[in-house]
C-alpha positions as CSV (number, residue, x, y, z in Angstrom):
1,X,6.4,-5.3,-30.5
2,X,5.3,-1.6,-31.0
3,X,7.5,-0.1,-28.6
4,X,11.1,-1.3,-26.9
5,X,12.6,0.6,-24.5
6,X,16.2,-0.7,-23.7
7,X,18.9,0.6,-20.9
8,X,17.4,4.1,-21.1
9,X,19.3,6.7,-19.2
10,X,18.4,10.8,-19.0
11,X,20.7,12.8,-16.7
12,X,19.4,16.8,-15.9
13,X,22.8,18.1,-14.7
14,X,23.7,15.5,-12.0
15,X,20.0,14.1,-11.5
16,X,18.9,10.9,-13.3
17,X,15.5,11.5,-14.3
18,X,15.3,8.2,-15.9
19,X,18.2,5.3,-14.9
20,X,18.7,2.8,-16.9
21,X,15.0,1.7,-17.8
22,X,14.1,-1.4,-20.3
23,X,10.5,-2.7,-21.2
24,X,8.5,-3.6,-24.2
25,X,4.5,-2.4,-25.5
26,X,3.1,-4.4,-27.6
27,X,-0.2,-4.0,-30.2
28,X,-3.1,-4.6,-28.6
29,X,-2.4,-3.6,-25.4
30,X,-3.0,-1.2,-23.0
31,X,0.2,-0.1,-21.1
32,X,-0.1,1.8,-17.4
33,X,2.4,3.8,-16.8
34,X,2.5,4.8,-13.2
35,X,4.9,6.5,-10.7
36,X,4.7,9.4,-7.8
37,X,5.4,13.0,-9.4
38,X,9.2,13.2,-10.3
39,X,9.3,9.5,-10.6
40,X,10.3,9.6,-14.5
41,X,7.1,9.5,-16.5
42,X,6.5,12.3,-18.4
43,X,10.3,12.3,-19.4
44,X,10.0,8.6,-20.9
45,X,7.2,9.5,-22.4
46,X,8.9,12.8,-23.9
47,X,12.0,10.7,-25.4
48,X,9.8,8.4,-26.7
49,X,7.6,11.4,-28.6
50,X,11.3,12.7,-29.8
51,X,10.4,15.9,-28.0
52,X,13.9,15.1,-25.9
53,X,16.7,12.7,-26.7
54,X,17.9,10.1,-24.3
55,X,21.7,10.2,-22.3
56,X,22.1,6.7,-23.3
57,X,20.2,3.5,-23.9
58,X,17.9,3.5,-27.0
59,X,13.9,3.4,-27.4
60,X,12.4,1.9,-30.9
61,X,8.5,2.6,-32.3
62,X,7.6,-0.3,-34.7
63,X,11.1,-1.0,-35.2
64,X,12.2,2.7,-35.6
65,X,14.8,4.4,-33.7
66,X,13.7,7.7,-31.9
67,X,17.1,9.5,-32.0
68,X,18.2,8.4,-36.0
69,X,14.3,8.2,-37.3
70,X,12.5,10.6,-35.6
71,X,10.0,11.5,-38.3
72,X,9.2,8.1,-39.1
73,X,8.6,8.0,-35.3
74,X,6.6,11.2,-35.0
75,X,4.3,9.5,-38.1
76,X,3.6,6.6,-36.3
77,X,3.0,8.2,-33.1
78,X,0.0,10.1,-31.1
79,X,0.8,11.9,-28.1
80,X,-1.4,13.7,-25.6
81,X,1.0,15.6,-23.4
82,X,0.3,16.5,-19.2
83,X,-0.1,20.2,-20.3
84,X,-2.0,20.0,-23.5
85,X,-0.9,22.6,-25.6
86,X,-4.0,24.1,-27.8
87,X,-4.5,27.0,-30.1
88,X,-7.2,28.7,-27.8
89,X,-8.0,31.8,-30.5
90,X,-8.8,28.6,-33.3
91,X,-12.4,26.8,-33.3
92,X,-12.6,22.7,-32.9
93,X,-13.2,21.8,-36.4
94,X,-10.4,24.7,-37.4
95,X,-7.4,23.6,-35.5
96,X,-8.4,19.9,-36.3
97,X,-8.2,20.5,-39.9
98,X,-4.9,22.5,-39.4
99,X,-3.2,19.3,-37.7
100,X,-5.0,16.8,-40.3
101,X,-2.9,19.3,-42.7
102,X,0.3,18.9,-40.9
103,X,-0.4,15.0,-41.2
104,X,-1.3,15.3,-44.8
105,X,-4.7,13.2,-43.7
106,X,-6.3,12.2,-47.2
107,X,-10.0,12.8,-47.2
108,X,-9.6,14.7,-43.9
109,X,-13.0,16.1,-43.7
110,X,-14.6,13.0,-43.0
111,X,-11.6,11.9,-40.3
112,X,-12.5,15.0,-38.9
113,X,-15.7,13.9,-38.9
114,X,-14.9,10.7,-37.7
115,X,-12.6,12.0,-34.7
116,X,-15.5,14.4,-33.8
117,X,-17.9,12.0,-32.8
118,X,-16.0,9.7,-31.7
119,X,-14.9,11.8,-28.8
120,X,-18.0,13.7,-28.3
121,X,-17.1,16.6,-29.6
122,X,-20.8,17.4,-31.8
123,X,-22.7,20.2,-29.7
124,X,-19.0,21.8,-29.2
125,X,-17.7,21.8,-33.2
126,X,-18.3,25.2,-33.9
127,X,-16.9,26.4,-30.8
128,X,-13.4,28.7,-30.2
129,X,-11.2,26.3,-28.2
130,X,-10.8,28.9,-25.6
131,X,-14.5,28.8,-24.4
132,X,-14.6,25.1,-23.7
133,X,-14.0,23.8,-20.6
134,X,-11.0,21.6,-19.1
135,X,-12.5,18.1,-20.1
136,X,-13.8,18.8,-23.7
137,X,-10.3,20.8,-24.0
138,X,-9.0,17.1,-23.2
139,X,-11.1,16.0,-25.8
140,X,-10.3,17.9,-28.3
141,X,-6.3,16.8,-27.2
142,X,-7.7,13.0,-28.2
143,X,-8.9,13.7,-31.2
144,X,-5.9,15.2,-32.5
145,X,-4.0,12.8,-31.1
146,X,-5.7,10.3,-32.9
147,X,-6.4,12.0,-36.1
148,X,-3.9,10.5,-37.8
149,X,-4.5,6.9,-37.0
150,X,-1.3,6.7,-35.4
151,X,-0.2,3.5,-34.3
152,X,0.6,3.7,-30.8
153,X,-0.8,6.1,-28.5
154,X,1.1,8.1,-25.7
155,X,-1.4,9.8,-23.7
156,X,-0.5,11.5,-20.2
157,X,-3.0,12.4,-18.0
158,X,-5.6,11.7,-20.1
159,X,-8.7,11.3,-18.5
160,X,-7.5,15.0,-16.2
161,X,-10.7,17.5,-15.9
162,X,-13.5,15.2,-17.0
163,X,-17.1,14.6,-14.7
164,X,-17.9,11.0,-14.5
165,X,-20.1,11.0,-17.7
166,X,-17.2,11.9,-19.7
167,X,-14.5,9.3,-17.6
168,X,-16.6,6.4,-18.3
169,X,-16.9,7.7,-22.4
170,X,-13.6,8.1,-22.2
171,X,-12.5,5.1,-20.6
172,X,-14.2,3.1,-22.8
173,X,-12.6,5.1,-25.5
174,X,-9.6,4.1,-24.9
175,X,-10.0,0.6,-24.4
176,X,-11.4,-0.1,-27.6
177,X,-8.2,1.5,-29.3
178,X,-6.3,-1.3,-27.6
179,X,-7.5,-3.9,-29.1
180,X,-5.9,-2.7,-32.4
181,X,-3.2,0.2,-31.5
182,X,-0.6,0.1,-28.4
183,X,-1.8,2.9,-25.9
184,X,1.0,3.7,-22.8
185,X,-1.1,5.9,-20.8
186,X,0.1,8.2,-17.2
187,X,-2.9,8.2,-14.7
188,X,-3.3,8.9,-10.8
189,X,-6.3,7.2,-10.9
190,X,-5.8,3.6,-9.7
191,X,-9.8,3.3,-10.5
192,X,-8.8,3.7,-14.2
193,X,-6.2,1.2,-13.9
194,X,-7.8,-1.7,-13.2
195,X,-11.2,-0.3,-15.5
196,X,-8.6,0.1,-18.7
197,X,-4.8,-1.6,-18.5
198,X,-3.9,-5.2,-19.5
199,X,-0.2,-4.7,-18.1
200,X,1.1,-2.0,-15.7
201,X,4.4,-0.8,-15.4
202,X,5.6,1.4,-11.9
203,X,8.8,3.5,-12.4
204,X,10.2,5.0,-9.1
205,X,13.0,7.1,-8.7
206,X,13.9,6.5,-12.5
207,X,13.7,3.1,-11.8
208,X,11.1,0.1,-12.9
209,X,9.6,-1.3,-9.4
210,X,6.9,-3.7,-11.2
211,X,6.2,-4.2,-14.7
212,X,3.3,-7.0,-14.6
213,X,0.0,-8.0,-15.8
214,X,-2.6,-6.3,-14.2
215,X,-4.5,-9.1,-12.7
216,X,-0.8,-10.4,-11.3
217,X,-0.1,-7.4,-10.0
218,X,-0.9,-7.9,-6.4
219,X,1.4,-10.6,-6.1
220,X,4.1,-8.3,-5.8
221,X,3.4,-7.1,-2.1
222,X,3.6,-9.5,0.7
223,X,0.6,-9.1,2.5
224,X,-2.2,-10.8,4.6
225,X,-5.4,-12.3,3.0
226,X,-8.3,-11.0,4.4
227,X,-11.9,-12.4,4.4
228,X,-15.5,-11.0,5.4
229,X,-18.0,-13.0,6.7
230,X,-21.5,-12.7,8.3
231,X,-23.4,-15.5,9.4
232,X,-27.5,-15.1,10.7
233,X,-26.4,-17.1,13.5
234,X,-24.4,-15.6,16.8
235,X,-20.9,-17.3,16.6
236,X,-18.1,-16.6,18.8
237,X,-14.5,-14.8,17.9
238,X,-13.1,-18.2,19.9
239,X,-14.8,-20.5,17.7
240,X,-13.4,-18.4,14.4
241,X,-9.9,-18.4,15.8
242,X,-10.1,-21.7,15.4
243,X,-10.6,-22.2,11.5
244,X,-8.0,-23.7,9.6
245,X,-5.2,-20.9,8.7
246,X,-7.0,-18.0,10.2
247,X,-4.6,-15.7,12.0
248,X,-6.3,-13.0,13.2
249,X,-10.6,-12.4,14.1
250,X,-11.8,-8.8,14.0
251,X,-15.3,-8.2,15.3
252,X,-17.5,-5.7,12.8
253,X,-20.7,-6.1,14.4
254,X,-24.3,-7.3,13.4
255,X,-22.6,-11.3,13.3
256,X,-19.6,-9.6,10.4
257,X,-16.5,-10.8,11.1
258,X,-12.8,-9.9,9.2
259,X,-11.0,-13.3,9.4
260,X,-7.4,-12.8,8.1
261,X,-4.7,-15.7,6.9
262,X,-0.9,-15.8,5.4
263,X,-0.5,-14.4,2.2
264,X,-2.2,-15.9,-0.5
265,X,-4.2,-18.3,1.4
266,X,-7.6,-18.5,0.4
267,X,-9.5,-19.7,3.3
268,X,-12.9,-19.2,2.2
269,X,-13.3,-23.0,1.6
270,X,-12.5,-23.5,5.1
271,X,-14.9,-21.1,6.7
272,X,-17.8,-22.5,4.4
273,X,-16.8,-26.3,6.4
274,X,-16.8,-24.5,9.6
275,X,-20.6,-23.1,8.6
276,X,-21.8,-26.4,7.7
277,X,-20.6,-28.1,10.2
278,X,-22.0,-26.1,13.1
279,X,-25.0,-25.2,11.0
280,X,-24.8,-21.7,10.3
281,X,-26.1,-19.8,7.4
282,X,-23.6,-17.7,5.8
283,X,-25.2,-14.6,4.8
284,X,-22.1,-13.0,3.0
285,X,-18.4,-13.9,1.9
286,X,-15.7,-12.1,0.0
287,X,-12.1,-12.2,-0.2
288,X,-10.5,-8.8,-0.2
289,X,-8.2,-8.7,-2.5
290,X,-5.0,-6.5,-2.4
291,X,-6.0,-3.3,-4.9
292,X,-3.8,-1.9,-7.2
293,X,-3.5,1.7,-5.0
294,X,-2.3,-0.4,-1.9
295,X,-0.1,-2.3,-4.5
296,X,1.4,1.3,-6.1
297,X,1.8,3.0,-2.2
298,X,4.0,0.3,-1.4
299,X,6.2,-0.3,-3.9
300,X,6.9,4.0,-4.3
301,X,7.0,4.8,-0.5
């Protein structure tokens, strides 16, 4: 694995912004790191950057311990921080080649190169940092989080201050770098979540709520299973009641109906006898399934 996280513990005074915390990353994979503000992100993110050390516990990247190898970490390591701190008064292709320095990046102009168009940056090169805006100021954070080919990939807030052009550029940025890096990325977005993560981890309160594939995820809530129809025929909310497992019949209008069932019970096979046998013509059908937001709000509240 790229990244192991075991018993980690960090106390502020008498607070526990992290409490006792284990989970693994591994390469090729892309890691969501979720929780409500205060809930311990950025700080795990921080120990595992070396930027602060852990109370207790211990957190390894590729096999290297944060606290006794912390500049074999920081090699191995990209990290876009919440608050991404830039030299405004340098240009792009300026402070680029000042942190390819600090990584002593062989052949760096053509990295630079490299990192430039890969996130977009062309028409903006030439530019002092300080006259870009919010989302190509993100962009500039990714490529020098990246320049160094780093093998995992800590970004927080990544995606923060970009139109939809750039989130779907970006997006699909990032999920090409994880099929060959590890990438633990902090988003609000649940959108992005299911777009981008294999595997999503929840921390509350310090704590790990859910740590779970991302198309297992919804298993974790107890919930009702919900199913829209509409049929081109007039059927009655009596005559729905009756279907097989259905526990509740909400009226939408225009022949739509919400039939809803236990949790987990897919009852779509059901209601497609029910249309045969009384000869209806189903016009639509879909499950609804439980989203990751609904999934997040409940397990945080």
């Amino acid at each position: 694995m790229s990244v192991k996280v075991t018993e980690l513990t960090k106390v502020y005074d008498v607070q526990k912004a992290v409490d006792g915390i284990s989970f693994q990353a591994f390469e090729g994979e892309v890691l969501g790191f979720l929780g409500p503000n205060g809930a311990g992100k950025t700080t795990t993110m921080k120990i595992l950057t070396c930027f602060i050390p852990p109370t207790s516990g211990s957190a390894e990247v590729c096999g290297y311990d944060v606290l006794q190898q912390p500049m074999e970490v920081r090699r191995l390591i990209g990290y876009l921080p919440e608050h991404n701190p830039l030299y405004k008064d340098m240009y792009v292709r300026e402070y680029l080649a000042f942190i390819a320095g600090i990584h002593h990046i062989p052949q760096a102009s053509s990295r630079i190169a490299q990192m430039i168009e890969m996130t977009g940056l062309e028409r903006e090169q030439r530019k002092p940092i300080g006259a870009l805006s919010k989302g190509y100021r993100q962009r500039v954070g990714l490529a020098q989080a990246m320049l160094h080919d780093p093998k995992v990939l800590i970004l927080d807030e990544p995606t923060s201050g970009l139109d939809p052009n750039q989130l779907a550029e970006i997006r699909s940025l990032i999920k090409e770098l994880g099929k060959e890096k590890t990438v633990i990325f902090s988003t609000h977005i649940m959108q992005e979540v299911q777009a981008i993560c294999d595997r999503v981890l929840i921390i509350n309160r310090g704590r790990i709520v859910a740590d779970d594939p991302i198309e297992q995820l919804q298993n974790r809530i107890q919930g009702e299973t919900a199913v829209t129809v509409q049929f081109k025929q007039e059927v009655t909310k009596d005559s729905l009641s009756k279907i097989k497992h259905v526990r509740q019949v909400i009226d939408l209008g225009k022949n739509r109906w919400q039939l809803k069932a236990g949790l987990r019970q897919d009852i779509r096979e059901e209601i497609f006898h029910f249309a045969v046998a009384n000869k209806l013509t189903l016009l639509e059908m879909h499950k609804e399934d439980i989203s990751v937001e609904e999934v997040f709000r409940k397990l945080t509240v």
